[in-house]
C-alpha positions in Angstrom: 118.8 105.6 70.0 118.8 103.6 66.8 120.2 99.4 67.4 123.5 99.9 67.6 124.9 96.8 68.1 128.9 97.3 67.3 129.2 100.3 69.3 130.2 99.4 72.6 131.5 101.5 76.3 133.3 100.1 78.5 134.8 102.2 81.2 138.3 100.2 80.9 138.2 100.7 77.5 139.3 104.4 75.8 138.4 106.2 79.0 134.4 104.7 78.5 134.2 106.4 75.1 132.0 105.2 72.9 134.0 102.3 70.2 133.6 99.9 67.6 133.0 96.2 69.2 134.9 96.9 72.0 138.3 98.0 70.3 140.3 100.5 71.1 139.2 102.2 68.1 136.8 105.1 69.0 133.5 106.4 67.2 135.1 109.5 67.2 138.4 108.5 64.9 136.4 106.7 62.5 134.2 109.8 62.3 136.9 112.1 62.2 138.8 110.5 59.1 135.4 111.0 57.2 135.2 113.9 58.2 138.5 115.4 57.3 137.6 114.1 53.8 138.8 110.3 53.8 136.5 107.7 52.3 135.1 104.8 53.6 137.5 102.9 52.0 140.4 104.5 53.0 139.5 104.6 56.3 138.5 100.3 55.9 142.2 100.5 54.4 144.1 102.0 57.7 142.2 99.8 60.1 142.1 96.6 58.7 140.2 95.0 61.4 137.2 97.0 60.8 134.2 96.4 58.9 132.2 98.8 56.5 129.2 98.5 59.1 131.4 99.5 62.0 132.4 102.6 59.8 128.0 103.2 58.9 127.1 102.5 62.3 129.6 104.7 63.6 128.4 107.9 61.2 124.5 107.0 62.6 125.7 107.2 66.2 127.6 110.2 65.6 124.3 111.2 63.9 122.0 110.4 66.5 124.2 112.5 68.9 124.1 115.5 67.1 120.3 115.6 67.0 120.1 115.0 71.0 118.8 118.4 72.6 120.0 120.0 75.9 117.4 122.2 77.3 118.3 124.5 79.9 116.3 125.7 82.6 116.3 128.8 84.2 117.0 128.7 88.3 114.5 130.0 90.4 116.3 133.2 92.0 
């Protein structure tokens, strides 16, 4: 995983998910408002207690999840 250093889980935090400096503000909102087509800025805008780097470091641990591979294998029968 790349240094992540503002992306914190705590299980008494937002259920353990993964969020910005240990905020109630999850990887996956700030990922989701870019994703539904908000900028950066906008999204700086509706939380003003986050930083731009939260928002980056947010989109490379969402990217760094996407690239993790499951590989099954097959039970012995």
């Amino acid at each position: 995983m790349p240094e992540l250093d503002r992306i914190t889980q705590q299980p008494d935090v937002m259920g353990g998910k993964a969020c910005i400096r240990g905020m109630r503000v999850t990887v996956g909102m700030l990922v989701g408002q870019i994703g539904a087509g908000r900028s950066v800025d906008e999204v700086l805008a509706d939380f003003p207690y986050i930083e731009r780097e939260d928002v980056m470091q947010a989109l490379r641990y969402a990217a760094w999840l996407a690239e993790q591979r499951e590989v099954q294998i097959a039970g012995i029968r």
